[in-house]
C-alpha positions as CSV (number, residue, x, y, z in Angstrom):
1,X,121.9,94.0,123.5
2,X,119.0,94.6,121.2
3,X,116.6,97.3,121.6
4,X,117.3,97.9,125.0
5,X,119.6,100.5,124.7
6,X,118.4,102.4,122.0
7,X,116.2,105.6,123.0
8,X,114.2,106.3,119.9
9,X,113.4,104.4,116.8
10,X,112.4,106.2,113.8
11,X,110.8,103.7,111.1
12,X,111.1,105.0,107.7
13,X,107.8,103.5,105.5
14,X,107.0,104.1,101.8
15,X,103.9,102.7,100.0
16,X,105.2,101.7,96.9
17,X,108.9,101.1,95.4
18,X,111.0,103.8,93.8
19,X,110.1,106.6,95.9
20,X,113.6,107.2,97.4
21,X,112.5,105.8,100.7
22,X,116.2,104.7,101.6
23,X,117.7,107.7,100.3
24,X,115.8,109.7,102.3
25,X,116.2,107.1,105.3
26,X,120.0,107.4,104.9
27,X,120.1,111.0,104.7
28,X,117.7,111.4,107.7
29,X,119.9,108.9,109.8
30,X,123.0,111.3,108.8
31,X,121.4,114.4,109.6
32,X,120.8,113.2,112.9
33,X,124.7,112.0,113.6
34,X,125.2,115.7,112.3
35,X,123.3,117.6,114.8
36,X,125.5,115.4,117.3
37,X,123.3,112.6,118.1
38,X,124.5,108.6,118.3
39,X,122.4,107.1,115.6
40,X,122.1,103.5,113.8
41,X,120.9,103.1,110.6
42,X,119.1,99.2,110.0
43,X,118.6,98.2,106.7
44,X,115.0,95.6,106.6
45,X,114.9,95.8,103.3
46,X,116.4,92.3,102.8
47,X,115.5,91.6,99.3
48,X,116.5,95.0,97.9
49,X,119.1,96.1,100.4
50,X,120.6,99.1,99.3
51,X,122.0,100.8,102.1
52,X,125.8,99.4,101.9
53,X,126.1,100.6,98.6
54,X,124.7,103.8,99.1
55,X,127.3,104.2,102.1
56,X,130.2,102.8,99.8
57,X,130.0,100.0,102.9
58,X,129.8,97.1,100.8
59,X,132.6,94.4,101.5
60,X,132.5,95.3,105.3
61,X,132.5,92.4,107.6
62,X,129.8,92.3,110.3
63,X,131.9,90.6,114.1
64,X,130.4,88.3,116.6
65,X,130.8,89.8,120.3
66,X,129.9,88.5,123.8
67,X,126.6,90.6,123.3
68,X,125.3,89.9,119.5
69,X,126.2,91.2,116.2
70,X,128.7,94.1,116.1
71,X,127.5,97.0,113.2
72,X,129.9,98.2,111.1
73,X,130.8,101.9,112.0
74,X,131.4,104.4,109.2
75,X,134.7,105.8,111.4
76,X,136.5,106.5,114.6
77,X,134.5,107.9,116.1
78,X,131.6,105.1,116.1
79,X,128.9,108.1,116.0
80,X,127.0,106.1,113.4
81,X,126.2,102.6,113.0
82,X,124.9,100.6,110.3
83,X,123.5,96.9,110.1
84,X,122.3,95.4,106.9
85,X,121.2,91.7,105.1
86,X,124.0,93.2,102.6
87,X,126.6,92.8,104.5
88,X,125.9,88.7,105.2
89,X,126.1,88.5,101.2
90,X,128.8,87.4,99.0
91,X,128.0,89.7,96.2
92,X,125.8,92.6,95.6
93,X,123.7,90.4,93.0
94,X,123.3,87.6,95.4
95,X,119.1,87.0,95.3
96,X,117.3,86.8,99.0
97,X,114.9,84.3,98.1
98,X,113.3,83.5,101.2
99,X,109.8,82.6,102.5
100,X,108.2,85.1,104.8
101,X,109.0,82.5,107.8
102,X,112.8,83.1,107.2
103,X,112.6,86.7,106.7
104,X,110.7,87.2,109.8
105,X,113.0,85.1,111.6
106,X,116.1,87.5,110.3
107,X,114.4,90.6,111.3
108,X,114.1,89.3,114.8
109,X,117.6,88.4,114.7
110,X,118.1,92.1,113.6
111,X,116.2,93.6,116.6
112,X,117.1,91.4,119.3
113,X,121.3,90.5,118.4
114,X,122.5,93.9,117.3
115,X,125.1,95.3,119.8
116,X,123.7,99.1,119.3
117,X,125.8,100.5,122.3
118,X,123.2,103.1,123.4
119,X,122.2,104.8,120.4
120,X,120.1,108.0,120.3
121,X,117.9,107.3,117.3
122,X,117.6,104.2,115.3
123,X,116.7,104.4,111.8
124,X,115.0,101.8,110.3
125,X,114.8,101.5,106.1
126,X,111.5,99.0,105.5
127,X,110.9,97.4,102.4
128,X,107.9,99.1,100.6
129,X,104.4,98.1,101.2
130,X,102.5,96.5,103.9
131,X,103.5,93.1,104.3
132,X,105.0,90.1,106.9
133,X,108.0,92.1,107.4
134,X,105.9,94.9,108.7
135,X,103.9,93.1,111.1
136,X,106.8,91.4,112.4
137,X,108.5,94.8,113.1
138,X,105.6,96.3,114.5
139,X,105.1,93.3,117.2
140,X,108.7,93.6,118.2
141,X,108.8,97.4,118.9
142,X,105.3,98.1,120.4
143,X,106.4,97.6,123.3
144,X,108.9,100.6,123.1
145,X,108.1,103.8,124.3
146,X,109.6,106.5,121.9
147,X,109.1,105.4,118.6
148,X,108.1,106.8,115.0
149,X,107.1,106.6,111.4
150,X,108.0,108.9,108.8
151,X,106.6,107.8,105.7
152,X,108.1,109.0,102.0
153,X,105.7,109.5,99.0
154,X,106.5,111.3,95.7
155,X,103.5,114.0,93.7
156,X,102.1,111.5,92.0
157,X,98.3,110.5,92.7
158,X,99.4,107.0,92.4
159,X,102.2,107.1,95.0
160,X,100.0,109.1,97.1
161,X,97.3,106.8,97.3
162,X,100.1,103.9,98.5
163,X,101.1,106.1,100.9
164,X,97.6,106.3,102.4
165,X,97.2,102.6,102.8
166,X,100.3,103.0,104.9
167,X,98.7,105.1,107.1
168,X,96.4,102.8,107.8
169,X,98.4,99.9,108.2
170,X,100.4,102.4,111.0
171,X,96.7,102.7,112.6
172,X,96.1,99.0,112.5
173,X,99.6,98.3,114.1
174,X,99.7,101.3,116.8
175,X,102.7,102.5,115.4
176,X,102.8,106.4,116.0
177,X,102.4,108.9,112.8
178,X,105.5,111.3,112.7
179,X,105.1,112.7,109.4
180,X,105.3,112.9,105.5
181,X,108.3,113.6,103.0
182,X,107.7,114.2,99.5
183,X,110.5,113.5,97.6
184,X,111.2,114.4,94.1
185,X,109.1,117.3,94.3
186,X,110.4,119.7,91.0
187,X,113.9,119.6,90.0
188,X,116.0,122.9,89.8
189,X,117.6,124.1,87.1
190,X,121.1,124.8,88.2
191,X,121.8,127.5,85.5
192,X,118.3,129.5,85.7
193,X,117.2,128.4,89.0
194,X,113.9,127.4,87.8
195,X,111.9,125.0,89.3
196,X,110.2,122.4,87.0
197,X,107.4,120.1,88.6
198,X,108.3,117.3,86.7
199,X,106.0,114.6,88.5
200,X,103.4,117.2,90.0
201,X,103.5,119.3,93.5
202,X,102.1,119.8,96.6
203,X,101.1,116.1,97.1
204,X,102.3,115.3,100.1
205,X,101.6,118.5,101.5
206,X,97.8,117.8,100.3
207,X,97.7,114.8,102.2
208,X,99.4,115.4,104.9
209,X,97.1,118.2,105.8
210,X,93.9,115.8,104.9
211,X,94.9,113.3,107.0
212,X,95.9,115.4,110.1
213,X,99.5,115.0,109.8
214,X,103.0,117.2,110.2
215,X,104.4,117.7,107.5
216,X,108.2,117.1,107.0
217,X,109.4,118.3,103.9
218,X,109.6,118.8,99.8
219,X,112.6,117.1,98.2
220,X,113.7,118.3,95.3
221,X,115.3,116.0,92.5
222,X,118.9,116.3,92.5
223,X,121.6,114.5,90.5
224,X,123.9,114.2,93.8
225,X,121.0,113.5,95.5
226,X,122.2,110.0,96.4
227,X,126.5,110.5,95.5
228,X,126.8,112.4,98.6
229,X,125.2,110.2,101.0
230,X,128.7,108.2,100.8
231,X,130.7,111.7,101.6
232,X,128.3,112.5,104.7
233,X,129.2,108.9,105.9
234,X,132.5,109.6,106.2
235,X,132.0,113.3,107.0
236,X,134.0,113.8,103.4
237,X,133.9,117.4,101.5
238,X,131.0,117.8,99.5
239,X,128.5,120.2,97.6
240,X,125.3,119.8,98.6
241,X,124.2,122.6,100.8
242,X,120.6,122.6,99.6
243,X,120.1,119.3,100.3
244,X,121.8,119.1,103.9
245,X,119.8,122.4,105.1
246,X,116.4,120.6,104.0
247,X,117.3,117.4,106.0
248,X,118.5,119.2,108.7
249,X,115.3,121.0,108.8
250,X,113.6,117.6,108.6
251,X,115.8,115.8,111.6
252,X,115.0,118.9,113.6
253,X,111.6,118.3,113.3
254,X,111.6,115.0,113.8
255,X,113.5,115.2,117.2
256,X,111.0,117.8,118.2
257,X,107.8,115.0,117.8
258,X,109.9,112.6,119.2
259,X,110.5,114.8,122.6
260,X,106.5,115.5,122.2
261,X,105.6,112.0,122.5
């Protein structure tokens, strides 16, 4: 029950709001159930949880079991699980207004009542920021062995300085550095096949390399970007090579620090 079965946990971190950072959470969770891995996918962000909509999960039922909460599996073949505050809500629009007390307490529940059934990798989609929610995560897991924070940024100077308060709240809390993602980074025409740096370049990169870290990834803005994260749930048909080669690339390299440490 819990935590005790699951061998890695990847925490996904973002310093501000609007960055993609469950986009990218969900597509890195995917990747991972691609290249034949058992992996969860935990949505924390409970006053903006997005996840079951991104999945096209919402109106799934979450089951009691002898051992906790069963997740709600995106097919037969139960190779990915997914756990969410938006599948306890009546409606999509329903507000989460809770005191940090109550969202601690639900985070706990999260971590401690969640039938995983020896997972591989756990994903877990934070709110943005560093704030109760955070803490209370990072005293739960420090006592796990294999675990990791991949933290998502756009070009921007402004998204970049969040990001770098981030890295010191991962510091503070002795939660392990796996890398950066920059997302949005230039959008591709798809007739000329130019790339156009709408919201700058070479951010991340910049600071991942000034603040000693691995760096993950550019994601390029793409209008499927987030449509064909409910087809990969489902292992549908869908056309979006470019995209799945770069998060492939990242899950690779992820699973190769995660090994490391």
């Amino acid at each position: 029950m819990g935590l005790e079965d699951v061998k890695n946990i990847i925490v996904v971190l973002s310093g501000k709001g609007g960055v993609g950072k469950s986009s990218v959470a969900a597509h890195l969770a995917l990747s991972l159930r691609d290249l034949n891995f058992k992996t969860g996918l935990l949505d924390v962000d409970l006053c903006g949880p997005s996840i079951p909509y991104m999945l096209n999960m919402e109106g799934k039922d979450v089951h009691q079991c002898s051992s906790g909460w069963v997740p709600v599996y995106t097919d037969k073949s139960q190779s990915f699980a997914v756990m969410s505050i938006g599948f306890l809500l009546n409606d999509r629009n329903d507000a989460v207004i809770w005191r940090g007390p109550k969202k601690n307490a639900m985070i706990k529940q999260f971590l401690t009542d969640v039938h995983w059934q020896n997972l591989d990798y756990l994903v877990i989609d934070m709110p943005p920021g560093t704030s109760d929610e955070h803490i209370t995560l990072a005293e739960c897991i420090k006592n796990k062995s294999n675990v990791g924070a991949v933290l998502v940024t756009t070009p921007q100077m402004i998204a970049i300085s969040d990001v770098l308060r981030e890295i010191t709240f991962c510091k503070k809390a002795s939660l392990p550095i796996i890398g950066i993602v920059e997302n949005m980074s230039g959008f591709v025409c798809p007739n000329c096949k130019e790339c156009s740096a709408i919201f700058s370049q070479g951010g991340g990169k910049s600071l991942a390399d000034n603040a000693k870290l691995p760096f993950l990834g550019s994601i390029p803005l793409d209008p499927k970007f987030g449509l064909c994260i409910a087809s990969r749930s489902t292992k549908e048909n869908f056309e979006n090579s470019e995209i799945l080669s770069i998060f492939q690339t990242v899950a690779e390299k992820v699973i190769s620090h995660m090994k490391i440490n």
